[in-house]
Backbone as CSV, one residue per row, in Angstrom:
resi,resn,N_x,N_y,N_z,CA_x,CA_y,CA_z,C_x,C_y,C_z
1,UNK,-4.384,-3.351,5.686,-3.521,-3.427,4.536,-4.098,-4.450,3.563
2,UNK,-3.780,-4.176,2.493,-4.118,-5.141,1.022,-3.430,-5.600,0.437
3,UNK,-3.509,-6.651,-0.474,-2.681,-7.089,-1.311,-2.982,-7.252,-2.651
4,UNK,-2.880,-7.616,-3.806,-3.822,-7.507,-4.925,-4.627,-6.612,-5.454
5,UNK,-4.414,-5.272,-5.161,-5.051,-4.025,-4.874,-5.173,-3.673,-6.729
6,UNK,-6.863,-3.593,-7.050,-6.822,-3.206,-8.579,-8.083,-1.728,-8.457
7,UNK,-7.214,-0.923,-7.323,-8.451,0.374,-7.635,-7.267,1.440,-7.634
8,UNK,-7.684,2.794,-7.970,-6.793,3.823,-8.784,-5.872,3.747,-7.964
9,UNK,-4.817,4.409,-8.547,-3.502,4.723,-8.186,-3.212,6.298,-7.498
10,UNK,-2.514,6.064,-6.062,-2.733,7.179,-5.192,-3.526,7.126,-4.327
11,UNK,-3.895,8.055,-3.815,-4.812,8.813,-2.485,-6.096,8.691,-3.130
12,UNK,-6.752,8.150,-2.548,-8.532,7.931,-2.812,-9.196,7.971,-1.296
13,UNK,-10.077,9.485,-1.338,-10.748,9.535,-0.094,-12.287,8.489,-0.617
14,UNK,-12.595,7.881,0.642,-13.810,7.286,0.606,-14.483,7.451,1.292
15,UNK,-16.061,7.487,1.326,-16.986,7.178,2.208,-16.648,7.444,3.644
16,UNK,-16.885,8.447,4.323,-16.961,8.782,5.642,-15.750,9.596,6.008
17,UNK,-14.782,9.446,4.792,-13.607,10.363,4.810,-12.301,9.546,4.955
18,UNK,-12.500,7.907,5.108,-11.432,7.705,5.244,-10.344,7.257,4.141
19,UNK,-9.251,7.315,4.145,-8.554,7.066,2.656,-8.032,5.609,2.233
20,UNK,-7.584,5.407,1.258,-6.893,4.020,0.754,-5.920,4.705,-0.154
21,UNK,-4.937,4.335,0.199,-3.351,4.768,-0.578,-3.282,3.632,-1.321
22,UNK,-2.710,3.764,-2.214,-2.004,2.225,-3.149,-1.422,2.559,-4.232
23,UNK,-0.834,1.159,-4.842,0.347,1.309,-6.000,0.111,0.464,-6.904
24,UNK,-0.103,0.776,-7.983,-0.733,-0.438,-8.718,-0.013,-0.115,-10.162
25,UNK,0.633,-1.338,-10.706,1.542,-1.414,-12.034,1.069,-1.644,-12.614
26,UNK,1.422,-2.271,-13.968,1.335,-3.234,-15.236,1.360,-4.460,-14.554
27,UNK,1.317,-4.715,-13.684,1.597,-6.201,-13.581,-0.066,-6.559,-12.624
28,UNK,-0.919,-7.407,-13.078,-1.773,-7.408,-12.832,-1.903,-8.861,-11.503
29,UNK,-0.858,-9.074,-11.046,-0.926,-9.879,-10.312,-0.398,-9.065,-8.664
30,UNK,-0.147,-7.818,-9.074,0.253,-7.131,-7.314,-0.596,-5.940,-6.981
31,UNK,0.213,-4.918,-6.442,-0.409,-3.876,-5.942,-0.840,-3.933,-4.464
32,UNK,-0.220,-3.409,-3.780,-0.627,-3.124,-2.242,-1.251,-1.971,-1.620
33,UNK,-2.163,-2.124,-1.059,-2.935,-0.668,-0.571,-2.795,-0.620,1.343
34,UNK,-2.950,0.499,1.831,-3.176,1.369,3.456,-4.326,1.387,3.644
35,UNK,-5.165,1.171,4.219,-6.277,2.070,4.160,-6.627,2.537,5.712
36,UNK,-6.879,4.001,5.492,-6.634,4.987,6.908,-7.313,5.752,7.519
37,UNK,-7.790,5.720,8.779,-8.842,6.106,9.144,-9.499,7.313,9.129
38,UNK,-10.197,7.985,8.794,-10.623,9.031,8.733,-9.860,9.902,9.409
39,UNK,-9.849,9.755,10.623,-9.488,10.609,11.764,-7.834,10.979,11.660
40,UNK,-7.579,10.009,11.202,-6.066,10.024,10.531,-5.573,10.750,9.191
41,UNK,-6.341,10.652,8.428,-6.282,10.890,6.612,-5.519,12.547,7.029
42,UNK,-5.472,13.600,7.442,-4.816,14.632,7.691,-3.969,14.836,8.389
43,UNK,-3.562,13.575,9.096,-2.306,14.011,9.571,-1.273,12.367,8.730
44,UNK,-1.805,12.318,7.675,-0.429,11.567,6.929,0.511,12.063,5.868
45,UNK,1.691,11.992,6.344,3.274,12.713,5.605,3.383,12.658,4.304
46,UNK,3.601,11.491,3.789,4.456,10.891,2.594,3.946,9.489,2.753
47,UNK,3.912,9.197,1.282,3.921,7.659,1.045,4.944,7.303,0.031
48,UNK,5.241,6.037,0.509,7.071,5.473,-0.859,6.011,4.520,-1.573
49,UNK,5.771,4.764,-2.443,5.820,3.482,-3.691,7.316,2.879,-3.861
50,UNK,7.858,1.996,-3.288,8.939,1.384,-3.334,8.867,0.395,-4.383
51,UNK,8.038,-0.375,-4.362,7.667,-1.042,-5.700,5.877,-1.489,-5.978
52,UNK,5.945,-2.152,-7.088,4.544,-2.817,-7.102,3.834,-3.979,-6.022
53,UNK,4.711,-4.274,-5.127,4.737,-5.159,-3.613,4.974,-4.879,-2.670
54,UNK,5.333,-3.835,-2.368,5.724,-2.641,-0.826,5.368,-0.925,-1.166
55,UNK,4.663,-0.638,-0.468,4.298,0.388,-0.064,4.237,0.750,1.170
56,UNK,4.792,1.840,1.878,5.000,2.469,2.925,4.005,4.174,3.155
57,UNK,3.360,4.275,4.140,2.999,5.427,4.705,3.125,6.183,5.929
58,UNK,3.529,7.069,5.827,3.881,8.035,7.300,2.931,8.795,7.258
59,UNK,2.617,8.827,8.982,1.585,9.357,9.379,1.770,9.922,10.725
60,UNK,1.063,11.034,11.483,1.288,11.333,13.285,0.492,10.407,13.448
61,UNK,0.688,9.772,14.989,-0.485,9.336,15.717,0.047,9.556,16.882
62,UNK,-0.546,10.261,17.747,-0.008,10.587,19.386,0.702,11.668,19.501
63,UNK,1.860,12.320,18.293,2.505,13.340,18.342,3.450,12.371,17.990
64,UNK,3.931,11.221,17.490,5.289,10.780,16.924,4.695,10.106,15.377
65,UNK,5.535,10.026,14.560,5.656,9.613,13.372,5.510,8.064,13.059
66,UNK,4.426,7.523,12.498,4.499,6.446,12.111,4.534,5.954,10.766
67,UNK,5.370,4.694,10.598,5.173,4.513,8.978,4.565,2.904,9.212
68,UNK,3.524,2.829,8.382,2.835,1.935,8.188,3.453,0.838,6.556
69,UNK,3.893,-0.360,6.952,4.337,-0.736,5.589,3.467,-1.891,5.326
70,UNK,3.089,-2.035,3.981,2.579,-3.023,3.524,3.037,-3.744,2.205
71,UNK,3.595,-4.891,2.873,4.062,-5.623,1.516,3.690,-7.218,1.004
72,UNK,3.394,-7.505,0.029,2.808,-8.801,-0.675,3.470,-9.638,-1.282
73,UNK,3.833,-10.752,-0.911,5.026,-11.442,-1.573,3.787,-12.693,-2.019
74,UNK,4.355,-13.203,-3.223,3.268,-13.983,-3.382,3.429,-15.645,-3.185
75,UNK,2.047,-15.837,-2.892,1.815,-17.227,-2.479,2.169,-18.494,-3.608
76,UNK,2.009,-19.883,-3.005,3.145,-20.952,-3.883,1.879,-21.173,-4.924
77,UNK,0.882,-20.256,-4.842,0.332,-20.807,-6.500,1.036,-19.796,-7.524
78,UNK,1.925,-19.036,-7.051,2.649,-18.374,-8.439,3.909,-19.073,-8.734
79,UNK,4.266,-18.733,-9.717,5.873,-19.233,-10.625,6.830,-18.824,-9.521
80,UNK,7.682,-19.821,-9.626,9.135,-19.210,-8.458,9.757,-17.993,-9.238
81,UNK,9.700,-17.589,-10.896,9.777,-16.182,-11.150,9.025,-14.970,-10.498
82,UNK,7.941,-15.310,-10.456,7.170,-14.093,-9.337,7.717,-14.097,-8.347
83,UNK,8.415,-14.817,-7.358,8.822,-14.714,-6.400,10.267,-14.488,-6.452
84,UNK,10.733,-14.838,-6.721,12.075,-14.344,-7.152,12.282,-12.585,-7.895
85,UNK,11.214,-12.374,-9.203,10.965,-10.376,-8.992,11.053,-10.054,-7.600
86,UNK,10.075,-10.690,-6.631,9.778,-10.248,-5.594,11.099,-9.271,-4.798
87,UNK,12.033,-10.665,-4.639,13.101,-10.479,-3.803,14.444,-9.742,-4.516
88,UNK,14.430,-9.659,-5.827,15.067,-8.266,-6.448,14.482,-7.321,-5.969
């Protein structure tokens, strides 16, 4: 998982086949990315862009459903306003 994520928005297969999901706003201080293994990249469901700091992906692994979440809250070199968006 990533945090600070500034490459396209969506499903990006890479190199050897494996993917990087992510969500990336106007706001140039977030964006969280998945990134999923090849072997995996076809059997994943749905992904939530929930916001510009959480992103979620469902995927099989074994024959049950997993959701993978990744979220970035930011560290005390930002404004207690960034952190406070955060938690809205």
């Amino acid at each position: 998982m990533f945090s600070e994520t500034r490459a396209s928005q969506g499903k990006v297969i890479l190199d050897g086949g494996h993917a990087l999901f992510t969500n990336i706003s106007d706001n140039p201080f977030a964006g969280v990315g998945i990134l999923l293994n090849a072997k995996h990249v076809n059997k994943s469901n749905r992904i939530y862009n929930v916001s510009d700091r959480v992103l979620a992906l469902d995927f099989v692994f074994n024959g049950k459903c997993i959701r993978s979440i990744a979220v970035y809250v930011p560290h005390c070199g930002y404004s207690a306003y960034h952190l406070e968006q955060t938690y809205d």
